[in-house]
C-alpha positions in Angstrom: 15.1 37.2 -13.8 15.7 37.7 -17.2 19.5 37.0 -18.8 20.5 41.0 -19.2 19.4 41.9 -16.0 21.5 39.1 -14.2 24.1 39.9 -16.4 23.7 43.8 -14.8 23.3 42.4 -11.4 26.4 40.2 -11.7 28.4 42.9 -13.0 27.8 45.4 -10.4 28.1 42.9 -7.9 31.8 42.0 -8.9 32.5 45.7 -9.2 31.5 45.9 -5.1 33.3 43.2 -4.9 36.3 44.2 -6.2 36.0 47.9 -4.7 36.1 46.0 -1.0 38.9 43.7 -1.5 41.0 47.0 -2.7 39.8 48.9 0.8 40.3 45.4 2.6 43.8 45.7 0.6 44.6 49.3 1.6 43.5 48.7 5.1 45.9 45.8 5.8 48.9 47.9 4.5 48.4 50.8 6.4 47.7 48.7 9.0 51.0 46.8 8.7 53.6 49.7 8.0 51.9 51.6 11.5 53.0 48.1 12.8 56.4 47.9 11.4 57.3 52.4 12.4 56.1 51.3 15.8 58.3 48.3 16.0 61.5 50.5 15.0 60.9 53.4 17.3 59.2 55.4 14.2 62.0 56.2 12.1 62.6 59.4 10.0 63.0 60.0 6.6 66.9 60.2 5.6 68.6 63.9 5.0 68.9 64.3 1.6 73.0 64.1 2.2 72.5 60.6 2.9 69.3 59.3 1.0 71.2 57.7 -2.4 70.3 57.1 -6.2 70.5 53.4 -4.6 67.9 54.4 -1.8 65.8 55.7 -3.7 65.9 52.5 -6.2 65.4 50.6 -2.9 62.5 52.4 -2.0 60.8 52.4 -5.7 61.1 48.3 -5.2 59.3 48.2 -1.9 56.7 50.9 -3.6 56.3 48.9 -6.7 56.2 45.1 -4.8 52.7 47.3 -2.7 51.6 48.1 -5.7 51.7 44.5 -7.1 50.6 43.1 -4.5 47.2 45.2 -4.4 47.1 44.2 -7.7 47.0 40.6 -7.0 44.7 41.4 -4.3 41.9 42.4 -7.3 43.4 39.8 -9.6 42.1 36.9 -7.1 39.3 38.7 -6.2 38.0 39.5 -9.6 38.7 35.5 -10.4 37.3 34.5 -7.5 34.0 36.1 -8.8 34.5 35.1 -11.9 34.4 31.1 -10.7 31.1 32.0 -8.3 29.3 33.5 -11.2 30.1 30.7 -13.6 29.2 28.1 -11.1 25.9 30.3 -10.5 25.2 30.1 -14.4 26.1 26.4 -14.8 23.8 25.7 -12.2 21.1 27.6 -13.6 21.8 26.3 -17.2 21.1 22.6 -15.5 17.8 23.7 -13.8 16.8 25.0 -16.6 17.9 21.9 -18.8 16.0 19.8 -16.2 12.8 21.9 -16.5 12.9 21.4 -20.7 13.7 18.1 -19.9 10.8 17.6 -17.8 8.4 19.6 -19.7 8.9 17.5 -23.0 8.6 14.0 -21.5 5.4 15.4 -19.8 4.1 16.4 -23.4 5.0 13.0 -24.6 3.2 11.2 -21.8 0.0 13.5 -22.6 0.4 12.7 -26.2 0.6 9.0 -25.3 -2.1 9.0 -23.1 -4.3 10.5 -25.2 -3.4 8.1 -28.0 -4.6 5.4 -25.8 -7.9 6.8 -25.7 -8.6 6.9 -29.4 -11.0 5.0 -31.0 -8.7 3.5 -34.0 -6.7 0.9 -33.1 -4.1 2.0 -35.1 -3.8 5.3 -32.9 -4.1 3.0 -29.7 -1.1 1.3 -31.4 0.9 4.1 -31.4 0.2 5.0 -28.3 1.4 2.2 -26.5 4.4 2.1 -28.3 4.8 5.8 -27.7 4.6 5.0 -23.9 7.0 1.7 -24.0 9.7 4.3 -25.1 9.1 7.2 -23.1 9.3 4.5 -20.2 12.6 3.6 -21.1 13.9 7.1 -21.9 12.1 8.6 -18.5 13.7 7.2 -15.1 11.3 9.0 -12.9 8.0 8.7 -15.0 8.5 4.7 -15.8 6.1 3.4 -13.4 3.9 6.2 -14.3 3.9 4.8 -17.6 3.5 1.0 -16.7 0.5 2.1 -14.5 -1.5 3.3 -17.8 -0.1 0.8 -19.8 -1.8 -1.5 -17.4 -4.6 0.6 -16.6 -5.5 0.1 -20.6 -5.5 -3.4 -20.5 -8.2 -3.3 -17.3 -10.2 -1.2 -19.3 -9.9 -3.7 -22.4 -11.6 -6.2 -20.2 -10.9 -9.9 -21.9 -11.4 -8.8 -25.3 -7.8 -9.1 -26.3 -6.8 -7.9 -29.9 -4.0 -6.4 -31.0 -3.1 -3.8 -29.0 -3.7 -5.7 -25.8 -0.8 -8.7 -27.6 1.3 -5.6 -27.9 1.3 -4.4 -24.4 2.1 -7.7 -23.2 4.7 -8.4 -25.9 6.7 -5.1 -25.1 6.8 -6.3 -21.3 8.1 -9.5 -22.5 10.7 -8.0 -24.3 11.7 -5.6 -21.3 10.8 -7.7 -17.9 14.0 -9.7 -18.1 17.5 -9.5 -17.0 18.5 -6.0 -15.3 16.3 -4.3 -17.0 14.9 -1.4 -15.1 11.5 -2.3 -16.0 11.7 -5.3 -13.8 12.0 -2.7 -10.5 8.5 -1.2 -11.4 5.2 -2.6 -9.7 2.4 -4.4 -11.8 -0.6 -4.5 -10.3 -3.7 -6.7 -12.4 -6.2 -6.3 -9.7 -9.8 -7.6 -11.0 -8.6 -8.3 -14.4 -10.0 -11.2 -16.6 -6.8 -12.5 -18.3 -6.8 -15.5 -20.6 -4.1 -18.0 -21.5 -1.6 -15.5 -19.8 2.2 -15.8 -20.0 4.2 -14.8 -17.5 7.3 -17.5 -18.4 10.7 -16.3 -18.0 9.7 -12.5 -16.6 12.0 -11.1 -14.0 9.8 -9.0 -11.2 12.3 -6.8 -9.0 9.0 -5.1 -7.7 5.8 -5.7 -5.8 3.2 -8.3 -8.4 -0.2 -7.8 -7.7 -2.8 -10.5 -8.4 -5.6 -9.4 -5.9 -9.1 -10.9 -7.4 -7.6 -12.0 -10.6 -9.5 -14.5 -12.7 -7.0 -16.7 -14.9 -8.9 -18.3 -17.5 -8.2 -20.5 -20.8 -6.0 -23.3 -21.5 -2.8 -22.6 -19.9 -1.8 -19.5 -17.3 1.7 -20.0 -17.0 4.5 -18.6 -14.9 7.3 -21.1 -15.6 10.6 -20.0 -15.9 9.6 -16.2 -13.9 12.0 -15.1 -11.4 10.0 -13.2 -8.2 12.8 -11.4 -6.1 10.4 -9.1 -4.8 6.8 -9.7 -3.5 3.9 -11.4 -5.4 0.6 -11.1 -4.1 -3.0 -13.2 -4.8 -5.4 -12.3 -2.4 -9.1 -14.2 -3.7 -8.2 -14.7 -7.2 -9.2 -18.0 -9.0 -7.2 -20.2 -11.0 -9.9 -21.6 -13.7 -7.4 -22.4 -16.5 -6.9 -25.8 -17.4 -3.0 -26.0 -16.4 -1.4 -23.2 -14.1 2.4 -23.8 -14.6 5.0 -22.4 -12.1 7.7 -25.0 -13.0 11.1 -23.8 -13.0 9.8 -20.5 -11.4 12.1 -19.1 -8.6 10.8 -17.2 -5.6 13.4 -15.5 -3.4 10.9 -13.1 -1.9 7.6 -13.2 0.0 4.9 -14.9 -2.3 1.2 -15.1 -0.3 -1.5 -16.7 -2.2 -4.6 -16.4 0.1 -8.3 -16.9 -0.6 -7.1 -18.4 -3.7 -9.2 -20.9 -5.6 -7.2 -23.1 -7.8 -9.4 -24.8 -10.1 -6.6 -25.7 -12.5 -3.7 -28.3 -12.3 -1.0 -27.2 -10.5 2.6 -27.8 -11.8 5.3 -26.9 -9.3 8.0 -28.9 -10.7 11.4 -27.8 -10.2 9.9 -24.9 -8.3 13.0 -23.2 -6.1 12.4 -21.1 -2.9 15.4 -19.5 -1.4 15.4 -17.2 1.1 11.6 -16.1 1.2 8.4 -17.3 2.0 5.5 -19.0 0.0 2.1 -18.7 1.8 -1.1 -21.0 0.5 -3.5 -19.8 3.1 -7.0 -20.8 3.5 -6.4 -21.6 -0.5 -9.2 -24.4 -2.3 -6.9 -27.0 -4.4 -9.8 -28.8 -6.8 -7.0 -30.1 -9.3 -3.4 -32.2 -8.6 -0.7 -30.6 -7.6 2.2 -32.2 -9.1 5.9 -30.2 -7.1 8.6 -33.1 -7.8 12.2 -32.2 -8.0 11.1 -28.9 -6.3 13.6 -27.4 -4.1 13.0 -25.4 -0.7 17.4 -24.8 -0.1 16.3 -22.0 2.9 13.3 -20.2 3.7 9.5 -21.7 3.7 6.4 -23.2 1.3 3.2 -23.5 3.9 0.2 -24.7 3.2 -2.0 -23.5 6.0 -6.0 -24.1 6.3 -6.3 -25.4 2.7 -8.7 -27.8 1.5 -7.9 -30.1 -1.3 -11.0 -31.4 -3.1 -9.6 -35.0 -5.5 -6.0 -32.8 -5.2 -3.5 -35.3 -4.9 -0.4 -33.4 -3.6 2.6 -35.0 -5.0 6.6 -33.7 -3.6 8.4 -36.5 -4.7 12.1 -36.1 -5.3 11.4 -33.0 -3.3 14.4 -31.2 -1.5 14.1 -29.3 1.9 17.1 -27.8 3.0 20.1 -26.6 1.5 22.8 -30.0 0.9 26.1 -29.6 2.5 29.3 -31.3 2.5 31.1 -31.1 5.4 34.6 -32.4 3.8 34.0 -28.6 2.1 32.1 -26.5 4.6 35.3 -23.8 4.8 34.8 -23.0 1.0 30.6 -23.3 1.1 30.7 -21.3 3.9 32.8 -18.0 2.8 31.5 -18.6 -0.9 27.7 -18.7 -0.1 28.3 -16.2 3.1 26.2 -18.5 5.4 26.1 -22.1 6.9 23.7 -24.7 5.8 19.8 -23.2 5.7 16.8 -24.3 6.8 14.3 -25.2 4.5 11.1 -26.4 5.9 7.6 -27.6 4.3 4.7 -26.9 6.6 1.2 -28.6 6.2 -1.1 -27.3 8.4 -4.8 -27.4 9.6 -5.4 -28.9 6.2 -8.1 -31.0 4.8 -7.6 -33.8 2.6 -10.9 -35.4 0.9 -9.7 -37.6 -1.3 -6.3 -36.5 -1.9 -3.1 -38.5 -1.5 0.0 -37.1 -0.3 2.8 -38.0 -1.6 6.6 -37.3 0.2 8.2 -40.5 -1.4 12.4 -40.2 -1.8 12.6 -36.8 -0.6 16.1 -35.0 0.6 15.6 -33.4 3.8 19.3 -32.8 5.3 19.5 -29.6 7.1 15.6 -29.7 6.3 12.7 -29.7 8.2 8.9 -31.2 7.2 5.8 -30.3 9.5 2.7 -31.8 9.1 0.4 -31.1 12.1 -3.6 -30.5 12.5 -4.5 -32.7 9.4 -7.8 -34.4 8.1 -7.1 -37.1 6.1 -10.6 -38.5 4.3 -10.4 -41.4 2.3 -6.7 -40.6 1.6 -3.3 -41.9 1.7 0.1 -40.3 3.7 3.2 -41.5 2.0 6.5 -40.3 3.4 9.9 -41.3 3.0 13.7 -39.8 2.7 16.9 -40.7 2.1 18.5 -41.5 5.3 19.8 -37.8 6.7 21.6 -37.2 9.8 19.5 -34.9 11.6 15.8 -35.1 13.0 13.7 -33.9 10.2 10.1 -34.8 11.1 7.7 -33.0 13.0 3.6 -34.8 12.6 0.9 -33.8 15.1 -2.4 -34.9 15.3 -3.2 -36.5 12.3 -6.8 -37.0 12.0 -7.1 -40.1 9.6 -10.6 -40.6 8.5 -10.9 -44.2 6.1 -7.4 -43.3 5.5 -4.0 -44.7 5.3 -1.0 -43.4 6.8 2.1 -45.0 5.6 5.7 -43.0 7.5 8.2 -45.4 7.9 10.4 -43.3 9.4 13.0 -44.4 11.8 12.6 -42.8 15.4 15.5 -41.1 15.4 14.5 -39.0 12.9 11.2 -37.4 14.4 11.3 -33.9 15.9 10.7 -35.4 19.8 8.4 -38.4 19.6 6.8 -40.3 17.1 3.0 -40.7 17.6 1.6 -43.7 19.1 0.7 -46.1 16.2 2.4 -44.6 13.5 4.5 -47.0 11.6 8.7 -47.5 11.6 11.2 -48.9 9.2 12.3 -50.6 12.7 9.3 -51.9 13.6 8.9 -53.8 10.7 12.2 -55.0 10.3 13.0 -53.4 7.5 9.7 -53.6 5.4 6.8 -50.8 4.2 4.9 -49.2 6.6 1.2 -50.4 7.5 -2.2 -48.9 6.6 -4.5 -47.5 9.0 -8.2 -47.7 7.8 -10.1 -45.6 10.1 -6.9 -45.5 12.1 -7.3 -41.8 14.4 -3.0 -40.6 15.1 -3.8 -37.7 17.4 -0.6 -38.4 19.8 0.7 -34.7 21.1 4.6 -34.6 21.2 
């Protein structure tokens, strides 16, 4: 509708409007005096004899107070549809605003978009910083704009260059803090990516690593902060160092079919609250996780081979520490009691790869080893003395290997297997090796 014609349509309408309420009006007074003549036996007029200047002032009064108060009547009516139309324009005039609004930052995406496919990297430049801004202007369009953004380095392949340093410079400058970048999805599936940083990036959203090969010197994610979900279905690891120390997971993190061909460094890791999956992952380097800390939720390792991967968790913490002489202030500060942290090896394969669990905290903690095949390796575990049963080990298949627990009874989820070696036992001393030694005892 165009603006004169809803300017007719609005004024005829309030003139309707105004014509009812003054029926609507007239209706109710006649309707009321009929009510009032009835009520006093339908008085007559006065003889003149009687009927006095005062009378008659009298009844101008009562004529006049009628006449102002139909005049009201169209006063409120008139402002009443004054209010309904302005409300009606206002909310036209926002459409409307929304619509410019919308069409522009659509012509800036094309623009941008279109940039991107030039073939001067100057352009290309411009076009990616074009996008990095519209993303931060455009609420609605962002993860439109992150999913060409990426979509552009996929198509790059590993060449690198410029523009790709750019793309992954203006996410460094925006993945951190409470920026709302950091609640959009990024999903690398199949990309080639080489000596990649990911250090000190804040992911709110979903991270997708599905069949991404990491190549180069270092791939690292230390410092990153994963509140949301990261995924790595059958990518491979291949750079020389893959760094996750100081990273914090507090989502779901699943790393299956994975092939890590690179050292692992977990120091310092920290899982709260979610769940780290390594299934049916190959581990051809060391994994080095000391000092890391599991205060509640779960790191598994489930139907993994490591291949000359030394696992080491010393210092490691499972299980959130507590202090009882303060558990009224830890417990409405923090919202919940002590958490469970727990550290599952299972159905694993060890060929010539020592674990290490030396001097770790478990109090309030839990660590399950069950279903291992230990070739040529060695099973070290100890802990500082906690106060609840922390150890739960199942049929351990030890293969020219030694396992060395010497962990009091007491401390074993139910019973400790049949030839495995105690602090108790040996007054005191290490525990023993047991070359070719085959713990399969089912608790």
């Amino acid at each position: 509708m165009r603006p004169r014609d809803h300017a007719d349509a609005s004024a005829g309408s309030m003139t309707l409007s105004i014509l009812g309420w003054v029926v609507v009006a007239l209706l109710v007074g006649a309707g009321t005096s009929t009510l009032l003549l009835w009520a006093f036996g339908w008085p007559g007029l006065p003889r003149s004899a009687t009927f006095t200047a005062a009378d008659t002032i009298e009844l101008l009064k009562i004529v006049l107070a009628v006449i102002a108060g139909f005049g009201g009547v169209v006063l409120l009516s008139v402002n009443h549809r004054k209010q309904k139309v302005a409300e009606g324009d206002h909310r036209l005039a926002l459409r409307q605003e929304e619509r410019e609004k919308s069409k522009l930052l659509n012509e800036r995406f094309a623009a941008a978009a279109e940039q991107l496919a030039h073939e001067s990297d100057q352009v290309r430049l411009a076009g990616v910083y074009a996008l990095a801004g519209l993303a931060d202007d455009w609420d609605d369009g962002r993860q439109k704009c992150v999913e060409v953004l990426i979509a552009y380095l996929r198509l790059s392949g590993s060449r690198g260059g410029e523009v790709v340093d750019t793309v992954f410079r203006l996410f460094r400058e925006r993945l951190t803090g409470d920026s709302p970048w950091c609640d959009a999805d990024f999903d690398f599936t199949g990309m080639k990516l080489i000596d990649m940083d990911f250090g000190g990036f804040t992911f709110r959203g979903t991270v997708t690593l599905d069949d991404v090969v990491f190549r180069g010197e270092r791939t690292s994610f230390a410092g990153a902060e994963f509140l949301g979900t990261l995924r790595c279905h059958d990518g491979e690891f291949a750079a020389s160092l893959t760094d996750f120390h100081e990273a914090r997971f507090l989502g779901r993190v699943e790393f299956h079919h994975t092939v890590f061909g690179s050292a692992l460094n977990l120091n310092d890791l920290r899982v709260r609250g979610g769940r780290v999956e390594f299934e049916h992952c190959v581990f051809e380097r060391p994994i080095t996780a000391r000092k890391i800390v599991v205060d509640s939720g779960t790191l598994r390792f489930d139907n993994c081979v490591f291949q000359n991967a030394p696992a080491d968790f010393q210092y490691g913490q499972f299980g959130a520490l507590w202090d009882e002489r303060d558990w009224f202030n830890q417990l409405f500060s923090r919202g919940h009691g002590p958490s469970l942290g727990t550290l599952h090896l299972v159905e694993c394969v060890m060929e010539k790869s020592p674990v290490s669990l030396v001097d770790i905290l478990t109090e309030h903690g839990r660590v399950v080893l069950r279903d291992l095949v230990l070739e040529e390796s060695v099973l070290r575990i100890t802990s500082a003395e906690p106060r609840h049963p922390w150890l739960d080990m199942r049929r351990i298949d030890a293969r020219n290997a030694e396992v060395d627990v010497p962990v009091p009874e007491r401390f074993w989820k139910g019973r400790a297997p049949e030839g495995t070696p105690h602090r108790s036992e040996r007054d005191g001393h290490g525990g023993v090796g047991h070359d070719g030694a085959d713990v399969r005892e089912e608790l």
